[in-house]
C-alpha positions as CSV (number, residue, x, y, z in Angstrom):
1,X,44.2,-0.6,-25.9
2,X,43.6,-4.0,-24.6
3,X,42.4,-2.5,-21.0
4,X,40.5,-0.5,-22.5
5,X,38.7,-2.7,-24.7
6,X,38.4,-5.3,-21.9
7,X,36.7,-2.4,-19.9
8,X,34.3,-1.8,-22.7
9,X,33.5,-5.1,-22.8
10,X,32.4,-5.6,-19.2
11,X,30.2,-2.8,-19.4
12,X,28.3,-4.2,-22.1
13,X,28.2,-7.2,-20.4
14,X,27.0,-5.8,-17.4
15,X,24.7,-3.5,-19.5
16,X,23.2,-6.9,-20.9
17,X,22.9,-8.2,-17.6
18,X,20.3,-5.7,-16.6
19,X,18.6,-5.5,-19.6
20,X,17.9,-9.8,-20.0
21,X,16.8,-9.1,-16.3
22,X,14.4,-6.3,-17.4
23,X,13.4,-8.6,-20.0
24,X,12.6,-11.7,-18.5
25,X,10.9,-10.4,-15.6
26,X,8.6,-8.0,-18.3
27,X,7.7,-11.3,-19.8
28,X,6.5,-12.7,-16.3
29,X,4.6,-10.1,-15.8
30,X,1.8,-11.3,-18.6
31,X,0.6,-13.8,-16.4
32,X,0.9,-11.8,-13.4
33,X,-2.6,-10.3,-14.9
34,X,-3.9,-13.5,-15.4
35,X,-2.9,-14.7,-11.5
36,X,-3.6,-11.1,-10.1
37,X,-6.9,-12.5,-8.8
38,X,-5.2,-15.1,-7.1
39,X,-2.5,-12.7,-5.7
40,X,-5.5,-10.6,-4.3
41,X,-6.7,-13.5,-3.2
42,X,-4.1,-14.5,-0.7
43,X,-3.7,-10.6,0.7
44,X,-7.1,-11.2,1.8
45,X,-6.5,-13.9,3.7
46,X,-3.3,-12.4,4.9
47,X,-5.0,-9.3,6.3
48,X,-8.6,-10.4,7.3
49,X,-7.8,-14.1,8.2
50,X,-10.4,-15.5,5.9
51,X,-10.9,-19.1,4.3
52,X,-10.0,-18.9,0.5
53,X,-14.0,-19.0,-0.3
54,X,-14.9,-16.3,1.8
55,X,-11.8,-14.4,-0.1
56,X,-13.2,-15.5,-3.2
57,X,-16.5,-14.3,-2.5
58,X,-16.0,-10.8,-1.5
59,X,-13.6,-10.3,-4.7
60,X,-16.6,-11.6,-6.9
61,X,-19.5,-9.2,-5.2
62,X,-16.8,-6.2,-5.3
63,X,-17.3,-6.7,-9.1
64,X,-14.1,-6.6,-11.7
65,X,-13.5,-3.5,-11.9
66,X,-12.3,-3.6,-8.3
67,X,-10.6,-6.8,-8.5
68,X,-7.8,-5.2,-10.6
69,X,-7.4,-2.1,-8.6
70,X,-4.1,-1.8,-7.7
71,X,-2.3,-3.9,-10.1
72,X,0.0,-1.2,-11.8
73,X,2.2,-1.0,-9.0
74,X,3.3,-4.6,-9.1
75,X,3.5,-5.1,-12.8
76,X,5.7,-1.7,-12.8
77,X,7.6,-3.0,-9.8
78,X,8.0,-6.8,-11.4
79,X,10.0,-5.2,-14.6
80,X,12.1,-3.3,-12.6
81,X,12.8,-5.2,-9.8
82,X,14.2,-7.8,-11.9
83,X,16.1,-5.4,-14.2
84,X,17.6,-4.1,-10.8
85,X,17.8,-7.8,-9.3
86,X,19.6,-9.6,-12.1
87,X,21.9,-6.4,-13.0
88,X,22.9,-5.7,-9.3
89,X,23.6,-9.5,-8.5
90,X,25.9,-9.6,-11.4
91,X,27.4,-6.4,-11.2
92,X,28.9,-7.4,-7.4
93,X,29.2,-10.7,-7.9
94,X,32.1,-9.3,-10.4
95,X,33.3,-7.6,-8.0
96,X,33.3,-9.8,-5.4
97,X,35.0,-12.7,-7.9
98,X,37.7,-10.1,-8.6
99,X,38.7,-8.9,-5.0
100,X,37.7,-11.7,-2.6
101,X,39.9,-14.1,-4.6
102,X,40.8,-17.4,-2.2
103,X,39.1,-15.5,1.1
104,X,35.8,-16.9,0.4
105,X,34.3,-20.4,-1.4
106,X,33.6,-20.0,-4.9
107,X,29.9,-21.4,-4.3
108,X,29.2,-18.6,-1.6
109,X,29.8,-15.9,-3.7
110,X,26.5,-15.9,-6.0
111,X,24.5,-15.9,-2.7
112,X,26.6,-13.0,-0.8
113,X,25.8,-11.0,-4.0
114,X,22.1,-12.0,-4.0
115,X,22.0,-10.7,-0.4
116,X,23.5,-7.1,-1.6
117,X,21.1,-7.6,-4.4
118,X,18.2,-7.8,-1.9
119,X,19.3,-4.9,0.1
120,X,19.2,-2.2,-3.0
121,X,15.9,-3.9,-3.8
122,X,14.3,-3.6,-0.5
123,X,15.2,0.7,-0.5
124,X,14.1,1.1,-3.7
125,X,10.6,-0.8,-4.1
126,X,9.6,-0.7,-0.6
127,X,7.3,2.2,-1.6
128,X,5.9,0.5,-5.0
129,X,4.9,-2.6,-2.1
130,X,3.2,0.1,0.3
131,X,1.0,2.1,-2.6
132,X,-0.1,-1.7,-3.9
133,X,-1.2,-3.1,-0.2
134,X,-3.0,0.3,0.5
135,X,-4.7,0.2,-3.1
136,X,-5.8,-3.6,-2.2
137,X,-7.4,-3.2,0.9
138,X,-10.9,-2.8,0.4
139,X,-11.4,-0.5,3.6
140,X,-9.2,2.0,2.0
141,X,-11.8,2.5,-1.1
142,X,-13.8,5.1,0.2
143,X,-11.3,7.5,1.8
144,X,-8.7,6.7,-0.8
145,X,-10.8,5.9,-4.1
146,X,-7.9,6.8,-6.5
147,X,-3.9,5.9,-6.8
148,X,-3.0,9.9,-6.5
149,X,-4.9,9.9,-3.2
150,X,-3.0,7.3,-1.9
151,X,0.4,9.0,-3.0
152,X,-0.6,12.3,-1.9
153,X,-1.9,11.1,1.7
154,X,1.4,8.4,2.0
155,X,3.3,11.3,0.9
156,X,2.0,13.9,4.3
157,X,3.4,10.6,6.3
158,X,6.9,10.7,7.6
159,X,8.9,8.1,5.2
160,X,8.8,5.4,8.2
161,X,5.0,5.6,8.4
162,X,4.4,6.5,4.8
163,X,6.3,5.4,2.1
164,X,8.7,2.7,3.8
165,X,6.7,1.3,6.4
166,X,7.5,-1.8,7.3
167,X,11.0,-1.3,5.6
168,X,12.4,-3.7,8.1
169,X,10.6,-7.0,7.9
170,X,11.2,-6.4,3.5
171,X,14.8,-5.8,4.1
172,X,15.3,-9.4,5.9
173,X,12.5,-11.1,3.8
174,X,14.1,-9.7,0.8
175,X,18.3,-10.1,1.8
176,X,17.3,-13.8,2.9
177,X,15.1,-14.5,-0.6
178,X,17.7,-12.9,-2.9
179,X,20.5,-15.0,-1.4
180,X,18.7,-18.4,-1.2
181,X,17.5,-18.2,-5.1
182,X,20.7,-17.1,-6.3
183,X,22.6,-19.5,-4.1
184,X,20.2,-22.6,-4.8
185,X,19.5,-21.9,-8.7
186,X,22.5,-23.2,-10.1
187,X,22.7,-25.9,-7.7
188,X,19.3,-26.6,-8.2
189,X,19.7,-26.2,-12.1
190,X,22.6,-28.6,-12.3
191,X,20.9,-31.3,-10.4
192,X,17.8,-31.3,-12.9
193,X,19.7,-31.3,-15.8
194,X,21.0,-34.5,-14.8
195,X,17.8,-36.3,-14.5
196,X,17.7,-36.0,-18.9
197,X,15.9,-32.6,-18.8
198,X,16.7,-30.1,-21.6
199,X,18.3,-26.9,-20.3
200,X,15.3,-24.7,-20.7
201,X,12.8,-27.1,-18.3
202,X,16.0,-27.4,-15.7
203,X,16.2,-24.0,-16.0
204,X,12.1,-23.6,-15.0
205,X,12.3,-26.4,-12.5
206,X,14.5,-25.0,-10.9
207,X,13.1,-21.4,-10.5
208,X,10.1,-22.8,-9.6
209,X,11.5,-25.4,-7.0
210,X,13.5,-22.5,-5.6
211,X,11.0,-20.2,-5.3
212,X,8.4,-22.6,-3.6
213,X,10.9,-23.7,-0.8
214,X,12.0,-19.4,-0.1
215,X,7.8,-18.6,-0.5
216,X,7.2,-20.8,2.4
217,X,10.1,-20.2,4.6
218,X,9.4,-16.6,4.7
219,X,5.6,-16.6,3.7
220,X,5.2,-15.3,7.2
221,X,7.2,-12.2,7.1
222,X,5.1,-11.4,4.2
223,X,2.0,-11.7,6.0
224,X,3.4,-9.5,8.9
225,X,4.8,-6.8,5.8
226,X,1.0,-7.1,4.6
227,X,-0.7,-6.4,7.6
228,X,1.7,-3.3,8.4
229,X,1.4,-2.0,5.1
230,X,-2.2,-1.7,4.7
231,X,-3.6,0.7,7.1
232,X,-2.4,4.9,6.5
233,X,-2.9,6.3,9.7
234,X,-3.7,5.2,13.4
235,X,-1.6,4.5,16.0
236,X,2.1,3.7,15.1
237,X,3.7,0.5,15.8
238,X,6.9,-1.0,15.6
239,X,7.6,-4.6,14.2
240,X,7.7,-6.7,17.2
241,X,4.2,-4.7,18.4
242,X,2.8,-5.6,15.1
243,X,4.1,-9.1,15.2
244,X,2.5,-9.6,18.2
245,X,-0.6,-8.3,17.2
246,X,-0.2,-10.4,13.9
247,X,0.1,-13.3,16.3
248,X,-2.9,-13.0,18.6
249,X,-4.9,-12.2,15.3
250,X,-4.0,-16.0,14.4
251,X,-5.2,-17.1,17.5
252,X,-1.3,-18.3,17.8
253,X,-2.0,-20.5,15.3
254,X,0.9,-21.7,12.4
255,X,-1.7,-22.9,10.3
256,X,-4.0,-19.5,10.4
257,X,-0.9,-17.7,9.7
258,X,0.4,-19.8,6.9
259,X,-3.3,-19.2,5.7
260,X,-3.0,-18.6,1.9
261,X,0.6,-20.2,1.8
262,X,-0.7,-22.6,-1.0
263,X,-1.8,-19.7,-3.4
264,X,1.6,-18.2,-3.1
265,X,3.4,-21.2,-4.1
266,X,1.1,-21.6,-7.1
267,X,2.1,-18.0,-8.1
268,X,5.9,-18.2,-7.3
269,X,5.8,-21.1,-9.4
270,X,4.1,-19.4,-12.7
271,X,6.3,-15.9,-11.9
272,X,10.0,-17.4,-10.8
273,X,10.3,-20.1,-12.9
274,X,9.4,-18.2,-16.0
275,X,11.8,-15.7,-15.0
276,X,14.4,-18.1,-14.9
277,X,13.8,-19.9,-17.7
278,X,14.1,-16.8,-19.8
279,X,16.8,-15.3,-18.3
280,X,19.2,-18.4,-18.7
281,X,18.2,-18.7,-22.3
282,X,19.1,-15.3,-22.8
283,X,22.4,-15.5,-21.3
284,X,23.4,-18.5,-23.1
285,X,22.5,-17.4,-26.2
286,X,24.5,-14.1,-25.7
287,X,27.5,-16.2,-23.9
């Protein structure tokens, strides 16, 4: 009877897990509308190379009706990618805590679970990432005016050109950013906390801190994912091709590529430190 209560027990817990995940990120999501213009922003500068007032300037003569096309896809993908995020890291870093035992450091262990974490999130969202960038190119408006166009014409594609293209460069961005934030966050957390912050703004510093520092380290494998992502059609290439091409594009330039970095950190800041601030308040209240 005791098993099997335990048992129960961890389910709900795990249960609870994904659901405060699901929650918190839902609740991020609300200014995700209000930043969305700064989010479309920075994809223009990622794909046509342009100064932030040029950017600006097309977005306000497209009008804004257009501005907001293609914002369902990351507001659907935000909730679930951080019920899926939050639930999966748990769920295996149970696991791992239960079998690994003395093999590996304690500290390690919330990080190796983020990087499983990131894996099941690059498979399953990878296609919510490559309907948003088609929908937010502004050369796609014509020939694909409407989301069911852009499903239906991904959809004749073969998977590696159509739905998960660019699966690659999102699988390492997203392995790498999972296992730095949930590596760094408590860390991160517990250092705050010490400088007289209340456990709430530690718990928002932090996200946003850790956020800002993974945003710029892999800000350009975002840009590259971006530029991949999109075009439907043409001529198929392969990352490295595409990197190359990213790179003469940029006139082989680090600060044309990072082009737009600044918005991002803005945004990581509003969206990941929200997140975590929930999240941990949920968790300790339910602990």
């Amino acid at each position: 009877k005791k098993q099997t209560q335990n048992k129960r027990n961890d389910s709900q817990a795990r249960f609870q897990t994904y659901l405060i995940g699901g929650t918190s990120s839902l609740l991020s999501t609300l200014p995700t509308i209000v930043v969305f213009p700064i989010y479309k922003t920075i994809f223009r500068q990622q794909i046509h190379n342009s100064p932030v007032q040029q950017a600006v300037g097309q977005l306000r003569k497209e009008g804004l009706v257009k501005l907001y096309r293609g914002v369902a896809p990351p507001l659907v993908m935000r909730t679930l990618n951080g019920t899926l995020l939050f639930g999966f890291q748990d769920t295996l870093l149970r696991q791992l805590s239960l079998r690994s035992r003395d093999a590996l450091p304690a500290a390690a262990l919330p990080a190796l679970a983020g990087f499983g974490a990131g894996l099941v999130e690059a498979v399953v969202f990878t296609p919510f990432e490559r309907v948003q960038n088609v929908l937010q190119n502004s050369l796609n408006d014509r020939h694909l005016p409407t989301l069911r166009s852009v499903l239906l014409q991904l959809r004749a594609q073969r998977l590696a050109l159509g739905y998960y293209r660019a699966l690659l460069p999102i699988t390492a961005r997203n392995t790498l950013g999972s296992s730095l934030y949930f590596g760094l966050k408590g860390p991160m957390r517990a250092f705050v906390a010490e400088q007289g912050l209340s456990p709430l703004a530690s718990s928002f510093v932090s996200g946003t801190l850790t956020s800002m520092a993974i945003s710029l380290a892999l800000y350009p494998l975002s840009v590259l994912v971006a530029n991949m992502q999109a075009q439907v059609g043409g001529e198929p290439k392969g990352v490295m091709a595409c990197w190359r091409a990213l790179w003469r594009a940029r006139h082989q330039s680090v600060a044309l590529l990072y082009r737009g970095g600044s918005l991002v950190i803005l945004r990581s800041c509003i969206t990941w430190g929200i997140t975590t601030a929930v999240y941990d308040l949920q968790v300790k209240r339910l602990s």
